[in-house]
C-alpha positions in Angstrom: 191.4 -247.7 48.2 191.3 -250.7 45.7 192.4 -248.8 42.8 194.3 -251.8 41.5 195.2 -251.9 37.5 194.3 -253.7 34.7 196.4 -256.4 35.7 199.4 -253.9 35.8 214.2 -245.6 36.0 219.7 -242.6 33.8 220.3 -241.7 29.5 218.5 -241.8 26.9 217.6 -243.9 24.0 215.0 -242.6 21.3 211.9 -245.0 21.1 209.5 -243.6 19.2 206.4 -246.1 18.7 202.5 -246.0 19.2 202.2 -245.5 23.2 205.9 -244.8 23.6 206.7 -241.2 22.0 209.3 -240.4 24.3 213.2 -241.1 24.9 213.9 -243.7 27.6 216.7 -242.8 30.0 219.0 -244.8 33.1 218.5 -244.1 36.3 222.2 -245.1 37.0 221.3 -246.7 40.3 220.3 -249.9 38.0 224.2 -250.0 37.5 224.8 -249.6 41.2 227.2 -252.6 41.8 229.5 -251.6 39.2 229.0 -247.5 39.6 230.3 -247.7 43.3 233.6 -249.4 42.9 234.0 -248.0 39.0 231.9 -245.1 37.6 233.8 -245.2 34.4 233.0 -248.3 34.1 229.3 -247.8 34.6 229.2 -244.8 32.4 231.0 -246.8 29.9 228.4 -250.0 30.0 225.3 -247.0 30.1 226.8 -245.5 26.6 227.7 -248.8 25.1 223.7 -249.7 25.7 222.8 -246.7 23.4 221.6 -244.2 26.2 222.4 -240.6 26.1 220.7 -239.2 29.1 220.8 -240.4 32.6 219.5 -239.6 36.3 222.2 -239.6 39.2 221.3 -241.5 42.5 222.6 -240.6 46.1 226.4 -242.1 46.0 229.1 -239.9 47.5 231.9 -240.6 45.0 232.5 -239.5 42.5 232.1 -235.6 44.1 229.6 -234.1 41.1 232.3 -231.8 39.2 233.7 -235.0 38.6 230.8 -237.2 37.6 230.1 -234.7 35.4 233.1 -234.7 33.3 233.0 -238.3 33.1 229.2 -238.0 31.4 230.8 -235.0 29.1 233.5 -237.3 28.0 231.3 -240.0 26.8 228.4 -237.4 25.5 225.8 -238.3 28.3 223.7 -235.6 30.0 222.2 -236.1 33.4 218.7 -235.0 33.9 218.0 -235.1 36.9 219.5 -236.6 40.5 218.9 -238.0 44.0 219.9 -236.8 47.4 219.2 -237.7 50.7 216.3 -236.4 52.8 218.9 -235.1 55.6 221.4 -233.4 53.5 218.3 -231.5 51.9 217.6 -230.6 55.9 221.1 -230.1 57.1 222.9 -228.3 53.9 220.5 -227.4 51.3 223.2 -224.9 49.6 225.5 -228.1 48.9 222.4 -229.5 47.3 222.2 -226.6 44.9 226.1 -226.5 44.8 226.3 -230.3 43.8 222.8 -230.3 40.9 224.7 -226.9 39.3 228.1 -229.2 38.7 226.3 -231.8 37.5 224.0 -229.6 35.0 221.2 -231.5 36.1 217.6 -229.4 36.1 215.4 -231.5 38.3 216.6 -231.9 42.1 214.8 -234.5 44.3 214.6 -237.1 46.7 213.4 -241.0 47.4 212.5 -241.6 50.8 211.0 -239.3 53.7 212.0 -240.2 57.3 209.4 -242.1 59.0 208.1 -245.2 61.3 208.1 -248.2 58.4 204.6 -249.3 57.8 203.1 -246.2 59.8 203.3 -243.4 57.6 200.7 -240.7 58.7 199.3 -237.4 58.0 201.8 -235.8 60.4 204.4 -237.2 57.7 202.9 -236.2 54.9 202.2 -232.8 55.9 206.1 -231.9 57.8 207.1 -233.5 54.0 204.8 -231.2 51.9 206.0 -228.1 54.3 209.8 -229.3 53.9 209.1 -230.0 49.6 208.1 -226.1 49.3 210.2 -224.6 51.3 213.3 -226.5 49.7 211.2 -226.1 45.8 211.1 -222.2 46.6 215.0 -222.1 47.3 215.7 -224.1 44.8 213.7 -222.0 42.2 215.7 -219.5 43.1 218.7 -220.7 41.0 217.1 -222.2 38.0 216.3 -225.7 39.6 213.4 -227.9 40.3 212.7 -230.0 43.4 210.6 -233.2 43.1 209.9 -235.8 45.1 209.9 -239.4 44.2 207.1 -241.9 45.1 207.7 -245.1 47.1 204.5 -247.0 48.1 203.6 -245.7 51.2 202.0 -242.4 50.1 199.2 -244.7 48.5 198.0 -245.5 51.8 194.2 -244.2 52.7 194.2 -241.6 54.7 191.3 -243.5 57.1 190.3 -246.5 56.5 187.6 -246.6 53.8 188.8 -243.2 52.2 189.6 -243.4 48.8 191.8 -240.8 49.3 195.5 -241.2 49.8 198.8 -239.4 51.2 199.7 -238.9 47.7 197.0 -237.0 47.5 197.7 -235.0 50.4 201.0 -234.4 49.4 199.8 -233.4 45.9 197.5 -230.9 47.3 199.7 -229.7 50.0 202.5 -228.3 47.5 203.3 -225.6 45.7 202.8 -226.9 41.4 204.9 -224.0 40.3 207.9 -225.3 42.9 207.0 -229.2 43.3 207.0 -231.9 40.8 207.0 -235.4 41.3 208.3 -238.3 39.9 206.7 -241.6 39.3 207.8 -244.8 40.0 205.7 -247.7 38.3 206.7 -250.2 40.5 205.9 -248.3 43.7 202.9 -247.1 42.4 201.6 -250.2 41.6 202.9 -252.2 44.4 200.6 -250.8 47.1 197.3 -251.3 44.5 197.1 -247.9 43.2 196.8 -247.1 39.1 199.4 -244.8 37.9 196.9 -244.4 35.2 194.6 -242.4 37.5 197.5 -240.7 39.2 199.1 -239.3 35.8 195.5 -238.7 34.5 194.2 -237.1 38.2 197.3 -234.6 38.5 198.8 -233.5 34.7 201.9 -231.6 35.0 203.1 -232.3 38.3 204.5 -236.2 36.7 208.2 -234.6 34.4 209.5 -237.5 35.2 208.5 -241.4 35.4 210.5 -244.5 36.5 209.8 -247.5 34.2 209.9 -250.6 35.8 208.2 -253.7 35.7 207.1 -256.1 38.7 206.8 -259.7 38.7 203.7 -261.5 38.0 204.2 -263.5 41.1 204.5 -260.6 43.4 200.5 -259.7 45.2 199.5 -256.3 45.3 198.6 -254.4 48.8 202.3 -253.6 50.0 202.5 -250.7 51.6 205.9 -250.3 53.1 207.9 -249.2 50.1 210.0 -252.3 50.5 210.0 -255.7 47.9 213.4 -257.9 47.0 214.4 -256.8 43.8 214.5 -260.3 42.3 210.9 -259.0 41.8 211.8 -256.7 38.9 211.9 -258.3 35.3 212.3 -257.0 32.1 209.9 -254.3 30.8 206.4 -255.9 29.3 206.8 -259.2 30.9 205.3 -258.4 34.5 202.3 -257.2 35.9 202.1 -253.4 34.3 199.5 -252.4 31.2 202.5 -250.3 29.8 200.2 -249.4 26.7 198.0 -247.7 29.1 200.5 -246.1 31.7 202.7 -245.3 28.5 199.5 -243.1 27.2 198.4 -241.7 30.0 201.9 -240.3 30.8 202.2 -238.5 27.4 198.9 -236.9 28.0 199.9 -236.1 31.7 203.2 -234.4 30.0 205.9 -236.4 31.0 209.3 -234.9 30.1 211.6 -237.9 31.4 211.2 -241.2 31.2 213.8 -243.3 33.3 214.4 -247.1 32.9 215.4 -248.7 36.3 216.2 -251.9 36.9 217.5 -253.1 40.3 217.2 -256.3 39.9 220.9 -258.8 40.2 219.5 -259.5 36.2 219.6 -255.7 35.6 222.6 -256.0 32.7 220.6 -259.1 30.8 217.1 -257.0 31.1 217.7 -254.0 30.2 218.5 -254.7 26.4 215.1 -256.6 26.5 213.2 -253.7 28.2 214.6 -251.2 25.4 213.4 -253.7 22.5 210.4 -253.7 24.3 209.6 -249.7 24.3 210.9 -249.8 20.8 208.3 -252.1 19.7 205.3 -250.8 20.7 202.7 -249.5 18.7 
């Protein structure tokens, strides 16, 4: 698989410009450092940057009825959230309890459990099993479960396949129950074109993670692991966001998330919002 591109994320601020027609939101996991001791705080600094619409990560505190009237108070709506693998396994009800208080409509995860560097098809397919059995359930009370890329699902399946894990995982769920959600970054990492992916699969993308990658960074990592001094500000890495940023709308993409983990996040952000807005 040598799918490699060109040269190749919350709330919400409106962006509407040639290849970018949508409203870029937070993922507020880019605001991590200052969300876990503070999420007023964080909340605050999201609003002040002009988003409206954010995606929740896995962080205990504050308990969801909570979060959720600290977004109210400051007029931003979460989308969408994270939660961890084991919770989904061990107490699926508090999943559903936790995404109805914050009012979010997509319900997912980040990771699945498995040897690092060795995920396999037994992986893939106990994951797809798990991702409609959770995305019935969760249908069940208005919600959506999706399931959000991170670099080792790109892997061949054999070695000279073109086909991937992602595929398998794709083929092996339910589209009316499971959606996914792409990362850039982790897409690209590993060599893969999100291009082909959005293009491949319509429909089954809502919601996308913009985030750019260092041009320094080589392609062909396959772990779902990179320091995240690697991620810069939008349109001054590695990604043909003209391209992805096409594809996606034709691939009908709801969500678009900016995420930013990088220790620069707060300086880069600003620049990665001028950069959507200028497109054209």
């Amino acid at each position: 698989m040598k799918r490699i591109l060109f040269s190749l994320l919350s709330l919400a601020v409106a962006a509407v410009a040639g290849d970018f027609q949508g409203t870029a939101g937070l993922q507020l996991y880019s605001l991590r450092d200052i969300f876990r001791p503070d999420p007023a705080a964080a909340l605050d600094k999201t609003k002040a940057l002009g988003f409206t619409e954010v995606e929740t990560f896995n962080n205990p505190t504050p308990v969801p009825a909570e979060l959720r009237k600290l977004l109210d108070a400051r007029g931003l709506k979460a989308v969408s959230g994270h939660f961890g693998y084991d919770l989904f396994e061990k107490d699926l009800p508090k999943v559903i309890e936790s995404a109805k208080a914050l009012g979010i409509a997509y319900v997912g995860i980040a990771w699945i459990p498995h040897e690092i560097a060795n995920f396999g098809m037994a992986d893939a397919t106990k994951a797809a099993d798990n991702f409609n059995k959770w995305g019935a359930e969760l249908a069940k009370h208005g919600l959506k479960f999706f399931y959000h890329c991170h670099g080792y699902e790109f892997k061949p399946v054999a070695e000279g396949e073109k086909k991937t894990f992602m595929d398998v995982l794709m083929e092996k769920t339910d589209a009316k129950t499971v959606a996914f959600e792409m990362d850039i970054f982790w897409v690209v990492l590993p060599g893969a074109d999100p291009v082909h992916y959005l293009s491949t699969y319509p429909g089954r993308w809502p919601l996308v993670h913009l985030k750019d990658m260092s041009k320094k960074v080589r392609l062909g990592v396959m772990t779902g692991k990179l320091s995240t001094e690697f991620d810069v500000t939008l349109g001054t890495g590695q990604m043909n966001w003209p391209a992805i940023l096409s594809a996606a709308a034709k691939s009908g993409v709801k969500h678009y998330f900016i995420e930013d983990e990088s220790p620069a996040a707060l300086t880069q952000i600003p620049e990665s919002l001028k950069y959507l807005q200028s497109l054209k």
